[in-house]
C-alpha positions in Angstrom: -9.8 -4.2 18.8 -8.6 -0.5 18.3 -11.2 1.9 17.7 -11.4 4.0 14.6 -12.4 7.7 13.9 -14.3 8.8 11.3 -14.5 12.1 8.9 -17.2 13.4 6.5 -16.1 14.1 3.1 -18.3 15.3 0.0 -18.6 13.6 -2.6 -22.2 11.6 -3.2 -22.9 8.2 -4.4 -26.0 5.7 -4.9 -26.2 2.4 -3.5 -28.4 -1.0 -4.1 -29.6 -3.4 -2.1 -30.6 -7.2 -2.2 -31.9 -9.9 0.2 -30.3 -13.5 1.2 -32.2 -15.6 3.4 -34.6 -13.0 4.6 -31.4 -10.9 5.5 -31.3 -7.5 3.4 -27.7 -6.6 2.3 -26.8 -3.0 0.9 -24.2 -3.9 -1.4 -20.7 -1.9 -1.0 -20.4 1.0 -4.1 -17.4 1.3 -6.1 -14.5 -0.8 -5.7 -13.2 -2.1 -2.3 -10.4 0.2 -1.7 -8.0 0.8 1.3 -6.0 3.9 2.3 -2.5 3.2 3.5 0.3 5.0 4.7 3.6 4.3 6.8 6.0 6.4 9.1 9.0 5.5 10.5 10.1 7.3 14.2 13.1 7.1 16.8 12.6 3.9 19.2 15.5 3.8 20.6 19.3 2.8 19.5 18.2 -0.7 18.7 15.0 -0.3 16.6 12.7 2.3 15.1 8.7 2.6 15.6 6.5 2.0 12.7 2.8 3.4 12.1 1.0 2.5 9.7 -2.2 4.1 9.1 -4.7 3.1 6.9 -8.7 4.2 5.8 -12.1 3.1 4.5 -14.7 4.3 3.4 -17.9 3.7 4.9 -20.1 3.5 1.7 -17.5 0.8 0.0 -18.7 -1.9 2.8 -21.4 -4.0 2.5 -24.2 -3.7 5.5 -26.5 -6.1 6.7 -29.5 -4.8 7.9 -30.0 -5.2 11.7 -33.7 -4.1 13.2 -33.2 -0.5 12.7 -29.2 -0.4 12.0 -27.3 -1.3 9.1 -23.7 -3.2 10.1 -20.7 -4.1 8.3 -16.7 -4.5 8.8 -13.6 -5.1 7.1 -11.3 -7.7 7.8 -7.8 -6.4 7.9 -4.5 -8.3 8.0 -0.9 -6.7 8.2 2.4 -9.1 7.9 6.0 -8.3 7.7 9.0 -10.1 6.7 12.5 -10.2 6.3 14.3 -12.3 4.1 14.0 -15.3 6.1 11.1 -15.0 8.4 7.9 -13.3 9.7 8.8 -10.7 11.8 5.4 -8.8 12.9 1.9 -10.8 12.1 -1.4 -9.3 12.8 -5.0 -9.9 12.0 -8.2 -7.8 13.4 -12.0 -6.8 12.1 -13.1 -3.0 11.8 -16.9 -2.8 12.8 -18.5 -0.1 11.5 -22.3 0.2 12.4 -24.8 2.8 10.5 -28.0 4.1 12.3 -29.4 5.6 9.1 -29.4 4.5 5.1 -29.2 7.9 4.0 -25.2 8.2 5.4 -24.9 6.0 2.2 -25.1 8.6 0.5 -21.5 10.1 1.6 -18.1 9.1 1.4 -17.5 8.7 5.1 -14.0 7.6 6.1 -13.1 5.3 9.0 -9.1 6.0 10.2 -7.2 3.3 12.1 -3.6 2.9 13.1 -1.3 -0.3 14.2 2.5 0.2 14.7 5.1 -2.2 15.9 9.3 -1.9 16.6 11.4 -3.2 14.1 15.4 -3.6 14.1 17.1 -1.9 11.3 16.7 -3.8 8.0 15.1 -4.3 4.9 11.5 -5.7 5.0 8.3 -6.0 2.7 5.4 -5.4 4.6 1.8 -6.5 2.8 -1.6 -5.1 4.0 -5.0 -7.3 2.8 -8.2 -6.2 3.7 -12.1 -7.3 2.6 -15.5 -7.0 2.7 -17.2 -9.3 5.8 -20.0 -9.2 3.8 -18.8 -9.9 0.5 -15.4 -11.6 0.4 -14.6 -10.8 -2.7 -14.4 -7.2 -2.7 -10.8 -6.9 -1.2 -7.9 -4.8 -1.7 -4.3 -4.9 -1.0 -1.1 -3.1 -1.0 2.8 -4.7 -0.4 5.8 -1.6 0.3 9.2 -2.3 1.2 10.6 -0.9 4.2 13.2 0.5 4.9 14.6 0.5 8.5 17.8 2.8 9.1 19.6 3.9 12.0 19.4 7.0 13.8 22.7 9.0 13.9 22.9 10.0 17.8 25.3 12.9 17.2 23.2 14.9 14.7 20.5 16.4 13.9 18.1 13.8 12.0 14.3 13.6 11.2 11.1 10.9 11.2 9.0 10.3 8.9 6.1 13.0 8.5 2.7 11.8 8.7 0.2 13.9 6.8 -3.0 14.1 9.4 -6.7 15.5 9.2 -6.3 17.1 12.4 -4.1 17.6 15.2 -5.3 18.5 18.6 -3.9 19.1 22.2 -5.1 16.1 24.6 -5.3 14.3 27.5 -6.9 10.9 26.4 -4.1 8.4 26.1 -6.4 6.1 25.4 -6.9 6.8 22.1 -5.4 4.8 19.5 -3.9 8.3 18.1 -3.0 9.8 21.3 1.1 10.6 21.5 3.4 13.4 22.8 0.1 15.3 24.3 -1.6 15.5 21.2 -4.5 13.3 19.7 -3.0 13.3 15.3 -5.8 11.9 12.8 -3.8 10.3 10.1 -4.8 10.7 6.2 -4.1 7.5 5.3 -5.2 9.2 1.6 -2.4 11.7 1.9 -5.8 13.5 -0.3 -6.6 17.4 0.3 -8.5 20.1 -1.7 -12.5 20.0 -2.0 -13.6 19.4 1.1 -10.3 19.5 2.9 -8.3 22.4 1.8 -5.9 22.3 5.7 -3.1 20.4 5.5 -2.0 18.9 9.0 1.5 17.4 9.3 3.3 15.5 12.3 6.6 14.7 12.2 9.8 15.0 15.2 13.3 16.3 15.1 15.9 14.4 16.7 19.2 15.0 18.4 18.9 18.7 18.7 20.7 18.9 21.9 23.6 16.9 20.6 25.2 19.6 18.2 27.6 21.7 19.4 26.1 24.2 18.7 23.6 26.4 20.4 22.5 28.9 17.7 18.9 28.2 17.4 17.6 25.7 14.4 15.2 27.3 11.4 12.3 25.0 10.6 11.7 25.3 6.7 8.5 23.9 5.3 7.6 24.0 1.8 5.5 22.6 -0.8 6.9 21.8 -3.8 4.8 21.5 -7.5 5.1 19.1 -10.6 8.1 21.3 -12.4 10.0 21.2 -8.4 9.1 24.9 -7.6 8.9 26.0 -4.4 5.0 27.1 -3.9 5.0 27.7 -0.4 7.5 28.5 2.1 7.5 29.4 5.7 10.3 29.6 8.2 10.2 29.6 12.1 12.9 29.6 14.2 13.6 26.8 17.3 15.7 26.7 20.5 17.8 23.2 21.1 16.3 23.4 24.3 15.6 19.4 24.4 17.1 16.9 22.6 14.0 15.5 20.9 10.9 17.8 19.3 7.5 17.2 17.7 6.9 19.5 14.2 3.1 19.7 13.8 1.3 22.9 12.0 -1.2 23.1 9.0 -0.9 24.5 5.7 -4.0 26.3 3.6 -3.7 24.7 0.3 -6.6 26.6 -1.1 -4.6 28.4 -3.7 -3.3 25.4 -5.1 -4.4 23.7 -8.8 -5.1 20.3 -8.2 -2.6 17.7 -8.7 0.6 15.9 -6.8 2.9 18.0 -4.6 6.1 17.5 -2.6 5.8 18.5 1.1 9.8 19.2 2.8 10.1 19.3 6.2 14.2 20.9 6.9 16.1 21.4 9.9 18.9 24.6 8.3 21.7 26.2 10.7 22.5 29.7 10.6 23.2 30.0 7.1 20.9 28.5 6.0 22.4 25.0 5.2 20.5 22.0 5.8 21.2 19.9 8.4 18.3 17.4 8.1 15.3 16.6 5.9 12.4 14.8 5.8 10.0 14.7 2.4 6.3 13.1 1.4 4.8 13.5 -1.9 0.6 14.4 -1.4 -2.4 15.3 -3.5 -4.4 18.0 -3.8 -8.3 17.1 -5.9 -10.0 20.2 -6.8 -12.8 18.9 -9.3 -13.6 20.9 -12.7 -9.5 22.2 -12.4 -6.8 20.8 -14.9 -4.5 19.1 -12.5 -1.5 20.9 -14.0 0.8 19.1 -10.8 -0.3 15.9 -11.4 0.5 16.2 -15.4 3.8 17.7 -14.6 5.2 14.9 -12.3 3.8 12.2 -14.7 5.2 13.5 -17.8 8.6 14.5 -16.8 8.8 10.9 -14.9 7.3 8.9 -18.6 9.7 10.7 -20.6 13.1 9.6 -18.3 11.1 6.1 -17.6 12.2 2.6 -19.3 8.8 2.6 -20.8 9.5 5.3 -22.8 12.0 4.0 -25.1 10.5 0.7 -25.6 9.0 -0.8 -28.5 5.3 -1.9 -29.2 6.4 -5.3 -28.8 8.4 -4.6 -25.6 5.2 -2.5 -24.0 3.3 -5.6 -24.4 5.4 -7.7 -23.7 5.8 -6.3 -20.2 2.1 -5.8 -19.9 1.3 -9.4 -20.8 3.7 -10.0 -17.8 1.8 -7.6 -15.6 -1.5 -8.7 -16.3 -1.4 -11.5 -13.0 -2.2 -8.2 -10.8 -4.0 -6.3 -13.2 -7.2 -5.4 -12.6 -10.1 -6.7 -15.4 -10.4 -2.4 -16.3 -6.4 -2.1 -16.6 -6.7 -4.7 -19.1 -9.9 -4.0 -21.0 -8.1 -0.1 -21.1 -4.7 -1.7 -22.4 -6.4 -3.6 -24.9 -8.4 -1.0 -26.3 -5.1 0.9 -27.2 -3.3 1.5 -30.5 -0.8 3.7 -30.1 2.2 3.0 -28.7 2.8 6.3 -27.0 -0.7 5.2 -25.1 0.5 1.9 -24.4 3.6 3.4 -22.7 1.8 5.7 -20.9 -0.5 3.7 -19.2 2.1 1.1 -18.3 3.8 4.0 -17.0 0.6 4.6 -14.5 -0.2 0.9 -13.9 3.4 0.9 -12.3 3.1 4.2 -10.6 0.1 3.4 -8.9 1.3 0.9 -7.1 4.9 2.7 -6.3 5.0 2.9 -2.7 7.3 6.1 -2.5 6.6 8.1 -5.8 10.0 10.3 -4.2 12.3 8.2 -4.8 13.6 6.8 -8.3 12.8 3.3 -7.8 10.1 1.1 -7.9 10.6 -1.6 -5.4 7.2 -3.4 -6.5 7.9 -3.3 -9.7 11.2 -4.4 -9.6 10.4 -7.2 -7.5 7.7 -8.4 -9.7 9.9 -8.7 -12.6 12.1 -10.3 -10.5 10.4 -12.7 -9.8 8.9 -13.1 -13.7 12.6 -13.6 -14.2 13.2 -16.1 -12.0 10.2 -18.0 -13.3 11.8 -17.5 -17.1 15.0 -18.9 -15.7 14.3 -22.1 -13.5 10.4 -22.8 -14.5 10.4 -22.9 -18.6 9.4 -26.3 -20.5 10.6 -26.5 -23.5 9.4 -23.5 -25.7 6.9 -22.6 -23.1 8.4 -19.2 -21.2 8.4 -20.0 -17.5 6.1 -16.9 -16.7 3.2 -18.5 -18.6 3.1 -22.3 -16.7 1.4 -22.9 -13.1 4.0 -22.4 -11.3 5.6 -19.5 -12.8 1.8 -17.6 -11.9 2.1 -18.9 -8.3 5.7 -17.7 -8.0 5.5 -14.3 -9.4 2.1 -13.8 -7.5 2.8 -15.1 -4.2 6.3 -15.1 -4.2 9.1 -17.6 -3.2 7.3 -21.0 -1.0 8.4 -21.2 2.3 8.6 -25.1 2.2 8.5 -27.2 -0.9 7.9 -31.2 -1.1 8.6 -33.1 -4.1 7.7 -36.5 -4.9 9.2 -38.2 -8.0 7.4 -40.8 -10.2 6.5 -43.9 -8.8 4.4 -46.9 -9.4 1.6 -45.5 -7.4 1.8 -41.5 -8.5 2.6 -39.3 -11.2 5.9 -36.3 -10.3 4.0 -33.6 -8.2 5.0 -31.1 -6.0 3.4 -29.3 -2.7 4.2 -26.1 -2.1 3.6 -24.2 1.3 3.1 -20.7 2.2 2.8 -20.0 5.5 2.0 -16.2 6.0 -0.7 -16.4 3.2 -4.0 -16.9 5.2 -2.5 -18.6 7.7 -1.4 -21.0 5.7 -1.6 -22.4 2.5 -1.0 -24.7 -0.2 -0.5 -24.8 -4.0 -0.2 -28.7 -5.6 1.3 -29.6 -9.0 0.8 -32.3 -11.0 3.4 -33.6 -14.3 0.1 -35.8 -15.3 1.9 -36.6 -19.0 5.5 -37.1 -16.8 6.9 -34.5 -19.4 7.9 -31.9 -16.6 4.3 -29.3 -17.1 3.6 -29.3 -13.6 0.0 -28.1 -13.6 -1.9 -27.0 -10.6 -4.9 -29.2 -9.3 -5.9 -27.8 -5.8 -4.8 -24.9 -3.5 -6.0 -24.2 -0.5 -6.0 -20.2 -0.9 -9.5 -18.6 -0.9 -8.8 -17.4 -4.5 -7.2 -20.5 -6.4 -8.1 -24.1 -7.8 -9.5 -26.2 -5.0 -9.9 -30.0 -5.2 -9.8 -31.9 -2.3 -9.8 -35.0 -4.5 -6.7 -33.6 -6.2 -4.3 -37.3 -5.7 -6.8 -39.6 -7.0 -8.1 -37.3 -9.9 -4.6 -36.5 -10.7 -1.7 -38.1 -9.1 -2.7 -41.5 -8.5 -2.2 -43.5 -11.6 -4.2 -45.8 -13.4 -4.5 -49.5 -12.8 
């Protein structure tokens, strides 16, 4: 198990508490939430190295009281695959133990890290995590990933990793010790109140491979809603190794709250770039109009698909959405009558779960309506749209089975199918049932922690009658 480091932020909340078999249990506050981020970094000619860092906050867990100490955890799991196959699989616990009640009272936040090598290639990574102590607080995030070469002739940059601090050390032990330096990830890629120092990470490759010699200007600047340059600062830097870590901090104080654009550039000479590297972050300054944030989310609503679509398109793509909704997206959507509302907040249902808000597309959502195509396409009965049936659900919200067994009508059994997924809780299965042998497969039993479950499923539903 990898130890995690924690920070003290400001914001205060009140908790509860409630017993179970003599056993008191302070009850998590607010909804179970992770913090995740990714960077991608040099390996070597064959693969690049993947971090992902990821945070949560103490007060979100559930504690069970323990003589004088309060203890709880969070039970994480990571997975990615490739088109075919698992490729990395991991699954640990976070501990986090509390000496005294009153820390409740602060949004504490525990930071961990996992990385792995990966070839170059496209993956989907997911990231699930819960409440030990009360299952069904969980949250859960799934990015694609992109893995690209390294050029070995030019200059070229990672990933940058935003950080709450970055120090000099000697402990490579630590879980966030590399290149001499011990770098806390912000998983929250959130500064502002409470955190107005910016600390960034990131390495320059291949600086000893140009032919030339002239010295390489290091640009950084931060970049606001309507893509004006806010702050700028240029140093200069020898090619006197090939490879060089880019760390440094930047006072974001003067800054109205909102979403920003941080740019990390290698330039020659004159000036041109040579190499790039860009991460959007946030700055929360409370009782401030967040003029960034506003700025980003117009301009991108007005250029959106939402934007020129009809009431009845807007709900139509909502009512597709609404398998990963949560129960306040929906009670907030139905609430609305405007259509300009409507779009909007379809507009921020999506970008919420975007996992690179730099780039144009979407690669959640345009897997997820994938996959409500597909399930339009191969899983409709008759006038019933395939999205709305059993197995539509189960394919647009897990995704494509792994293994699939089908067994037709016979004289013992109505037509059902078993479908397997085997990097869902390490393992699990989804059965359908045609109990009128009209083709309206229905789910009876699933073995996933959140589904149907009837272990009595063939005789109750299969098996027909004598």
């Amino acid at each position: 198990m990898k130890s995690v480091i924690t920070f003290w932020c400001t914001m205060t909340m009140f908790i509860t508490s409630y017993t179970v078999e003599g056993q008191e249990i302070v009850n998590g506050k607010g909804p179970f939430q992770l913090e995740v981020d990714v960077a991608r970094f040099y390996g070597d000619s064959a693969m690049s190295y993947i971090e992902m860092y990821y945070g949560i906050r103490e007060n979100m867990l559930s504690y069970k009281h323990d003589s004088s100490r309060y203890v709880g955890a969070a039970n994480m799991k990571w997975i990615i695959r490739n088109d075919s196959a698992v490729v990395a699989h991991k699954e640990w616990t976070v501990p986090h133990i509390v000496d005294d009640s009153l820390r409740f009272a602060t949004t504490q936040t525990m930071m961990g890290l996992e990385s792995v090598g990966l070839p170059v290639g496209e993956y989907m990574m997911s990231i699930d995590g819960y409440d030990l102590y009360d299952t069904a607080r969980r949250d859960s995030f799934v990015l694609p990933l992109r893995v690209v070469a390294y050029p070995s002739n030019m200059e070229a940059m990672s990933d940058i990793e935003f950080c709450m601090s970055v120090q000099s050390s000697t402990n490579k032990q630590s879980v966030f010790y590399k290149n001499t330096l011990e770098v806390i990830p912000n998983a929250g890629k959130l500064y502002g109140a409470g955190l107005p120092i910016m600390y960034y990470y990131a390495e320059a490759y291949n600086l000893a491979q140009s032919r030339s010699r002239a010295n390489v200007t290091v640009r950084t600047t931060v970049v606001d809603a309507l893509g004006k340059d806010v702050i700028t600062r240029d140093k200069s830097k020898a090619r006197l190794h090939n490879s060089s870590v880019e760390i440094g901090t930047v006072n974001l104080s003067s800054l109205k709250g909102g979403t920003y654009l941080f740019r990390i550039s290698l330039l020659d000479s004159g000036k041109t770039a040579l190499a790039s590297t860009t991460k959007k972050f946030f700055v929360y300054k409370p009782g401030t109009v967040a003029d960034s944030a506003s700025g980003f989310a117009e301009a991108d609503l007005a250029t959106s698909e939402f934007a020129i679509m009809s009431e009845q398109e807007v709900d139509q793509a909502f009512a597709y959405a609404k398998y990963i909704a949560t129960q306040a997206e929906v009670s907030q959507y139905e609430k609305l009558t405007d259509v300009k509302a409507k779009q909007k907040l379809l507009f921020e249902f999506w970008r919420r779960r975007d996992p690179d808000q730099s780039t144009p597309v979407n690669e959640v959502k345009e897997e997820y309506y994938k996959r409500v195509s597909y399930a339009n396409d191969h899983l409709s009965l008759g006038f019933h749209e395939g999205w709305k049936t059993d197995r539509g659900r189960v394919h647009i919200v897990y995704g494509p089975y792994d293994e699939i067994e089908r067994f037709p009508s016979s004289s013992e059994s109505n037509p059902y199918e078993i479908w397997h997924y085997n990097n869902i809780q390490g393992g699990v299965i989804f059965v359908f049932v045609d109990r009128n042998g009209l083709g309206d497969f229905l789910l009876v039993h699933s073995t996933h922690r959140d589904e149907i479950h009837e272990d009595n499923w063939f005789q109750q539903y299969a098996q027909k009658m004598r």
